[in-house]
C-alpha positions as CSV (number, residue, x, y, z in Angstrom):
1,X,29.4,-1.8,-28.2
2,X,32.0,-1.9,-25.6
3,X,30.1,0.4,-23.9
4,X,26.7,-1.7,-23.9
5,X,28.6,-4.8,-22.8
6,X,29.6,-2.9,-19.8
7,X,26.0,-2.0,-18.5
8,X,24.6,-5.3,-19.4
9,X,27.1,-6.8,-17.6
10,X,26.8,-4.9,-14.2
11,X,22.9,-5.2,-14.8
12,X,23.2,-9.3,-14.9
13,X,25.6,-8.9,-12.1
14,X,23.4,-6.6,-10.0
15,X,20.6,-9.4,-10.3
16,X,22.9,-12.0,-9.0
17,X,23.4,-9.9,-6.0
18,X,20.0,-9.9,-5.3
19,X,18.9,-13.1,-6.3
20,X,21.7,-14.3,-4.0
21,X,20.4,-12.4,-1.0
22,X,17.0,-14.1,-1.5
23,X,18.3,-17.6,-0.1
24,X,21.8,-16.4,1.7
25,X,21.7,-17.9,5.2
26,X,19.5,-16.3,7.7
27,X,21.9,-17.9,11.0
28,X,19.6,-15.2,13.2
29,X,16.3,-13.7,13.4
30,X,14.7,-11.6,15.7
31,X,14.6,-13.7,18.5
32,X,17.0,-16.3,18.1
33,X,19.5,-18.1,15.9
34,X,17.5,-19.9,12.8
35,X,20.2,-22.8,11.5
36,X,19.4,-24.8,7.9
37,X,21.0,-27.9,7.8
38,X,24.3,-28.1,5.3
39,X,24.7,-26.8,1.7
40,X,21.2,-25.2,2.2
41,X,20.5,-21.9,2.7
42,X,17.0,-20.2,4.7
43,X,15.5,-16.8,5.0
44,X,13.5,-15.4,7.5
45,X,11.5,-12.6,5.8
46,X,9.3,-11.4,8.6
47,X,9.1,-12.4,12.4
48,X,6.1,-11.6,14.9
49,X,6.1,-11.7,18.4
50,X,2.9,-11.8,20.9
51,X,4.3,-11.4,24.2
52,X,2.5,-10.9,27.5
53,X,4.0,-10.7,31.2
54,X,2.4,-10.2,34.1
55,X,5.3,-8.8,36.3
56,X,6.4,-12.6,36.6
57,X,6.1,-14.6,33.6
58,X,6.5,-13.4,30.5
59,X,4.6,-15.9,27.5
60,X,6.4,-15.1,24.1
61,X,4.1,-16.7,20.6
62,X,6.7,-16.5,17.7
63,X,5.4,-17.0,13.9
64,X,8.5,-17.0,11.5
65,X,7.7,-16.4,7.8
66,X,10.5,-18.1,5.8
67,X,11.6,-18.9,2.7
68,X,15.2,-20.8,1.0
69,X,15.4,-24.9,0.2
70,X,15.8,-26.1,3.9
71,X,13.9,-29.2,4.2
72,X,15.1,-28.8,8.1
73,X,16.2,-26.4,10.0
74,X,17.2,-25.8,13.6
75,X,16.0,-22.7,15.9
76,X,17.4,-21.2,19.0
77,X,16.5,-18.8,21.8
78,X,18.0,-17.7,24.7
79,X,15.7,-17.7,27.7
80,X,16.7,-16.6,31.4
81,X,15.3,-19.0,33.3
82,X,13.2,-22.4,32.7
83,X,10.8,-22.2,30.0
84,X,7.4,-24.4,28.6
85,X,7.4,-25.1,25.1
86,X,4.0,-25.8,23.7
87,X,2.2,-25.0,20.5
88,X,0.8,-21.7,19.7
89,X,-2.9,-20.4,18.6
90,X,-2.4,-19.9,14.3
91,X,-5.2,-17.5,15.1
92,X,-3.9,-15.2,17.5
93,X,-2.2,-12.5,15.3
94,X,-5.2,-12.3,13.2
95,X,-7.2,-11.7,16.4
96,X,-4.3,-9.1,17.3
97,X,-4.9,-7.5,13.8
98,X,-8.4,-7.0,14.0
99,X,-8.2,-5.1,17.4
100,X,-5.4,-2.9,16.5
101,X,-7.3,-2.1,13.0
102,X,-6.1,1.6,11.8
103,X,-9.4,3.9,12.6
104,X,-11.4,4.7,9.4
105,X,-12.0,8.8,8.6
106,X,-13.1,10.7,5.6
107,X,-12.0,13.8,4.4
108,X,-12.8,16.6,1.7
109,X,-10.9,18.3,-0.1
110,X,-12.4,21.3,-2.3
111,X,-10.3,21.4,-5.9
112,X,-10.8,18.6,-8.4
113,X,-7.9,16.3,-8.1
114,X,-6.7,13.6,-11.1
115,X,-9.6,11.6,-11.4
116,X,-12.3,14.0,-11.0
117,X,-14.3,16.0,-13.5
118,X,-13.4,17.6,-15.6
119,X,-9.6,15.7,-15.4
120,X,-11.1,12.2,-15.4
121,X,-12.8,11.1,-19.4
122,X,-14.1,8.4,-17.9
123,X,-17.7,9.1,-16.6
124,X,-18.5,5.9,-14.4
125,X,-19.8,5.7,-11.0
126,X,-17.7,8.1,-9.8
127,X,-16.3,5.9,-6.8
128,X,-13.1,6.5,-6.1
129,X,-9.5,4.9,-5.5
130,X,-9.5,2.2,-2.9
131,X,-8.6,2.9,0.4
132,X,-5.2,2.6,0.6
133,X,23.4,-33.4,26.5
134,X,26.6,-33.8,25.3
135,X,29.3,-33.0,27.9
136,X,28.4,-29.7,29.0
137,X,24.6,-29.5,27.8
138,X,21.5,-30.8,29.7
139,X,18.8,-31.6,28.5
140,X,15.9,-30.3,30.5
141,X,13.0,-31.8,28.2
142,X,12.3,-32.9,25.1
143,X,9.6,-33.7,23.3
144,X,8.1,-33.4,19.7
145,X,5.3,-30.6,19.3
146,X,3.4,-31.0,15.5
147,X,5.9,-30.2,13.4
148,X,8.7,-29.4,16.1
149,X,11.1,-31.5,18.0
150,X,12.1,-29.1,20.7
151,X,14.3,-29.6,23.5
152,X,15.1,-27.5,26.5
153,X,18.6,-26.9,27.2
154,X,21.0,-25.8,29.7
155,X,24.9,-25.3,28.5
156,X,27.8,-24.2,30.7
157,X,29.7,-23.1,27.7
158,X,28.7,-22.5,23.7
159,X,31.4,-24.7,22.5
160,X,29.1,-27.7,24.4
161,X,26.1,-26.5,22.6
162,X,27.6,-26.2,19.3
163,X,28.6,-29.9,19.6
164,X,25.0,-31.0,21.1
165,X,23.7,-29.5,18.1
166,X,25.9,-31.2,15.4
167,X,25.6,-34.4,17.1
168,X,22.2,-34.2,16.3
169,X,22.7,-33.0,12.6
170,X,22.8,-29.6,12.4
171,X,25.4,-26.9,11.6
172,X,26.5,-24.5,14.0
173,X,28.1,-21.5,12.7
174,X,31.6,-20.4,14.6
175,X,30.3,-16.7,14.7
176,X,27.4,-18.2,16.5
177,X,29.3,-19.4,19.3
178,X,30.9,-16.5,20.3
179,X,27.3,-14.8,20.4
180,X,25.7,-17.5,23.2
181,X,28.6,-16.4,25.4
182,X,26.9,-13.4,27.1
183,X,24.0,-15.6,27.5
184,X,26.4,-18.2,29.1
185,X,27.8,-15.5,31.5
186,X,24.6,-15.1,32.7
187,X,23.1,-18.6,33.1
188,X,20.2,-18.3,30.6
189,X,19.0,-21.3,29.0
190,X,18.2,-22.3,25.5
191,X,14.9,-23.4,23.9
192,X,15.9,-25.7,20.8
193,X,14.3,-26.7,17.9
194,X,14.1,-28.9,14.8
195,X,12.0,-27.7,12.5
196,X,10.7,-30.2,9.3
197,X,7.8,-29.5,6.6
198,X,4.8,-32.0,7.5
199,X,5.2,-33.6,4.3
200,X,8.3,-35.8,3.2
201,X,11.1,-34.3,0.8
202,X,9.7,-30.8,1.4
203,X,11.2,-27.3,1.7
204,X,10.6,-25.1,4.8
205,X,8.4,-22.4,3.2
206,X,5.5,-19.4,4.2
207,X,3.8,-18.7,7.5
208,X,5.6,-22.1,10.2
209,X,3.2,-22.8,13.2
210,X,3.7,-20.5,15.9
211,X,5.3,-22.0,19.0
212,X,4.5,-20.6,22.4
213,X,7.5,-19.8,24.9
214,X,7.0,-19.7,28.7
215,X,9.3,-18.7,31.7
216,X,9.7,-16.4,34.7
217,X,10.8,-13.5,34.4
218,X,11.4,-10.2,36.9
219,X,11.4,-7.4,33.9
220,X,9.8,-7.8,30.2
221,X,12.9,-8.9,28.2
222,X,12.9,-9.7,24.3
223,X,16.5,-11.8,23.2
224,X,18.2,-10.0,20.5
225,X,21.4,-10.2,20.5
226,X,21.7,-13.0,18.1
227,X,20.3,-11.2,15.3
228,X,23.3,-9.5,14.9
229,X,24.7,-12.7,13.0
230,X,22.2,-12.3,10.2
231,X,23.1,-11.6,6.6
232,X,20.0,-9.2,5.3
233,X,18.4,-6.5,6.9
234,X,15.8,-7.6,9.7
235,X,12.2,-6.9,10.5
236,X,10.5,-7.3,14.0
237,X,7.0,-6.6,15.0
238,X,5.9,-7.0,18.5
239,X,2.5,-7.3,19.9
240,X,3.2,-6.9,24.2
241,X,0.4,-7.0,26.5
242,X,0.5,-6.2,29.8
243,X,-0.3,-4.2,32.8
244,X,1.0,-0.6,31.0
245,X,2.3,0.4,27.4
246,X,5.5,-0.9,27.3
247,X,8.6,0.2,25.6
248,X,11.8,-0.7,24.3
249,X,14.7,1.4,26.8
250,X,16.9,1.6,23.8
251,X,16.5,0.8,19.9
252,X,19.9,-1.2,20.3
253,X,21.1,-0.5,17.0
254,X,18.7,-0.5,14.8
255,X,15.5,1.7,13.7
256,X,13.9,3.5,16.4
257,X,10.8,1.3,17.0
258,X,7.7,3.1,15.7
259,X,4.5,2.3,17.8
260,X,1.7,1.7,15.9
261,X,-0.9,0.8,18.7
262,X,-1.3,1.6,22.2
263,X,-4.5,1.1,24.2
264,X,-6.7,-0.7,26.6
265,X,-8.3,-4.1,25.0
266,X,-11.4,-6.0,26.1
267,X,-9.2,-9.8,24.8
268,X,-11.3,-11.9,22.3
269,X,-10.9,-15.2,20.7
270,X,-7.1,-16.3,20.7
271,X,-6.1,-13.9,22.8
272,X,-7.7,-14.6,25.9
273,X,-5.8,-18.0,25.7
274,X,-2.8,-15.8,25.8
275,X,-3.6,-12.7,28.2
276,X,-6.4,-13.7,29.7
277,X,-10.1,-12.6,29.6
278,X,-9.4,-9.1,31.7
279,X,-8.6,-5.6,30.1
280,X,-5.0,-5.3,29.5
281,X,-3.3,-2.5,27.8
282,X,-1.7,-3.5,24.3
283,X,1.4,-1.8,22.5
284,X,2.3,-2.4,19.0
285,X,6.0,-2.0,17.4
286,X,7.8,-1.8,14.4
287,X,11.5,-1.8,14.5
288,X,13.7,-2.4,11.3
289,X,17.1,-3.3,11.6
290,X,18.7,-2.3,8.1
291,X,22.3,-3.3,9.6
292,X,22.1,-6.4,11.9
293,X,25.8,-6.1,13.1
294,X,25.0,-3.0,14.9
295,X,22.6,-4.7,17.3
296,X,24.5,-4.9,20.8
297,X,21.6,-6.0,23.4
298,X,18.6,-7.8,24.0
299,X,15.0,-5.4,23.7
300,X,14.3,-4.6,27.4
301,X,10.9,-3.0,27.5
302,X,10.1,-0.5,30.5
303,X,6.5,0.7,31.5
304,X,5.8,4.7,30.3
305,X,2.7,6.8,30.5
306,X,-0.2,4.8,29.0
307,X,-1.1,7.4,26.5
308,X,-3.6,5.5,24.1
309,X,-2.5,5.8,20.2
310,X,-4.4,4.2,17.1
311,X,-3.2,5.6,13.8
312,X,-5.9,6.6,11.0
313,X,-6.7,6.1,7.5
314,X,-8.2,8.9,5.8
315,X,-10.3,8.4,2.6
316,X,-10.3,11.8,0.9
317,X,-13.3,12.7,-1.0
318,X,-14.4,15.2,-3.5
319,X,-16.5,18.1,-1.4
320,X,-19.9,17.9,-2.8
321,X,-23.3,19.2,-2.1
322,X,-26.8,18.1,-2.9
323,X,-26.7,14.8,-5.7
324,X,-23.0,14.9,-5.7
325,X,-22.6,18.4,-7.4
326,X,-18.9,19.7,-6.9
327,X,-19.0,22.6,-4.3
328,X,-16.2,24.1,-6.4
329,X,-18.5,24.0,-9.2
330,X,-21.0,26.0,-7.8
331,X,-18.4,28.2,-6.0
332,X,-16.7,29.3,-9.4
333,X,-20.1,29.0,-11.2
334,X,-21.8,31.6,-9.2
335,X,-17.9,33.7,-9.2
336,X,-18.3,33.4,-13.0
337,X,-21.6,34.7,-13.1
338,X,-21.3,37.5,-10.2
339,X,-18.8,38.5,-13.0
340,X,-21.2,38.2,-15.9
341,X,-23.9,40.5,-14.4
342,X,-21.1,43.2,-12.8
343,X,-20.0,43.5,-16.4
344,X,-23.3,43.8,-17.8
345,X,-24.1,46.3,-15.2
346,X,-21.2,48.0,-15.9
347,X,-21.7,48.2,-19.6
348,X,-25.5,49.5,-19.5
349,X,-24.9,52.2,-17.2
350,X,-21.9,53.1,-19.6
351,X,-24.1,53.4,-23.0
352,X,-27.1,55.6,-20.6
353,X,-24.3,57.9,-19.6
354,X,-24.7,61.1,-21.4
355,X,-21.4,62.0,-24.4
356,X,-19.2,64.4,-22.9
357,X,-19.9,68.2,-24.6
358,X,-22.8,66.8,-26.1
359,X,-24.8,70.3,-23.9
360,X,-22.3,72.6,-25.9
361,X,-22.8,71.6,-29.2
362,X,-26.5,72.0,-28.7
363,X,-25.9,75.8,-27.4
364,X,-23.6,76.9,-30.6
């Protein structure tokens, strides 16, 4: 018994744990610091990024997917130079989608598998499986976007932006403030944001309206560095269009990114809003960052040979001839019956053979 109570008890504890990490604060992700407002908690489970430069200006559409019992939140990212804030197309990542669609292939394969005859009792169709300011801080603008109250910021050091943002009601972590310093160093500026459900004593929950980032830029740069605060493991996926595939110099402490697109794309739809309506190369990445702490840099994303890559999805299918007959079938059929008629050759020519010493007997 003493035994069971043990396990039970690091089971229930386990669970805990987990639960926990479902709501524990998500103070960065991806691209930027994401603060809840006290004694409530947010999680970012997914972040995508559509971002297209030109050599000059780089255009970054964020769409958070977030969960936790924020009904407000604050958001912040680090921008080198003056930036436009204004809505972004909800569309534009399904458009993005549905040009960098896996390619569909079918294959054979020659040996039943499970859920073929004879391994499979049930005789259907025969379809198979699916498819797999305050002192210190000016404000540069401000205005209120949907469900956004954004405000461009600049900040000579973090300690003045932590107190710009709890003046106006938001928490600031202290680990966050040593984080802005590089940024500081530099003379970035910040793109701020309240965030608030459209409806009155809500939560902060799902897919939250994409915002669309503007500023100049002399090199393709994605701010990082902040996710280092977060608690859980992060995921980033980047759509970048632009004159050449692009990718990241360095995985900066995380996964190395996996491209999962790379190509020339006539734009469509929401996307010509974004890139325009000439052909422009797209790259698609994956990073995971299973230990935040380790990131040390911002993404900077360098031009390389434009060596076009779409991955494919095979559907594998029984090799069949004729009204769906099984080639292996008729292989091992006809085998079988090579065999039959070998033997049966075999076994006549056997009884027409003449007994051994059968001539002598008849002699004596």
């Amino acid at each position: 018994m003493r035994g069971t109570h043990r396990i039970l008890t690091t089971i229930v504890a386990l669970l805990a744990l987990q639960l926990g990490s479902l709501v524990a604060p998500a103070y960065a992700c991806g691209c930027g610091a994401m603060i809840p407002t006290k004694d409530q908690r947010i999680g970012v489970d997914r972040e995508e990024s559509a971002v297209h430069w030109d050599g000059r200006t780089e255009t970054v559409v964020m769409r958070f997917n977030v969960h936790g019992d924020a009904e407000h939140a604050a958001w912040i990212m680090p921008v080198p130079s003056r930036a436009g804030v204004t809505l972004g197309d909800p569309e534009l990542f399904d458009s993005l989608d549905r040009l960098t669609e896996p390619e569909q292939r079918e294959r054979t394969y020659f040996w039943p598998r499970a859920g073929d005859w004879p391994f499979d009792t049930d005789y259907g169709d025969g379809a198979g499986a699916p498819p797999p300011g305050a002192g210190g801080v000016g404000v540069v603008g401000r205005e209120r976007l949907g469900p956004f109250d954004v405000a461009r910021l600049t900040a000579t050091d973090p300690d003045a932006l932590g107190d710009w943002l709890r003046t106006n009601g938001f928490e600031l972590p202290e680990r966050l403030t040593g984080a802005l310093q590089p940024y500081v160093e530099r003379r970035w500026e910040y793109v701020a944001v309240r965030l608030a459900p459209a409806q009155k004593d809500a939560v902060l929950q799902g897919e939250l309206t994409p915002l669309r980032i503007s500023f100049a830029s002399p090199e393709l740069v994605y701010p990082m560095r902040l996710s280092r605060l977060a608690k859980t493991s992060q995921s980033l996926g980047l759509y970048i269009l632009a004159e050449h595939r692009m990718e990241p110099r360095s995985p900066i402490g995380g996964d190395a990114p996996e491209v999962t697109f790379a190509g020339r794309i006539e734009p469509e739809g929401p996307v010509v809003g974004l890139a325009g309506n000439q052909p422009v190369r797209l790259t698609v990445l994956e990073q995971e960052f299973p230990h935040p702490e380790r990131i040390d840099d911002d993404h900077h994303l360098r031009a390389v040979a434009d060596t076009p890559y779409r991955r494919v999805e095979y559907t594998d299918r029984l090799l069949t001839v004729g009204d769906g007959i099984p080639v292996w079938l008729l292989t091992a059929g006809g085998g079988l019956l090579l065999a039959a008629l070998a033997t049966l050759l075999v076994v006549r020519a056997t009884r027409r053979r003449p007994a051994a010493g059968a001539g002598v007997r008849s002699a004596a």
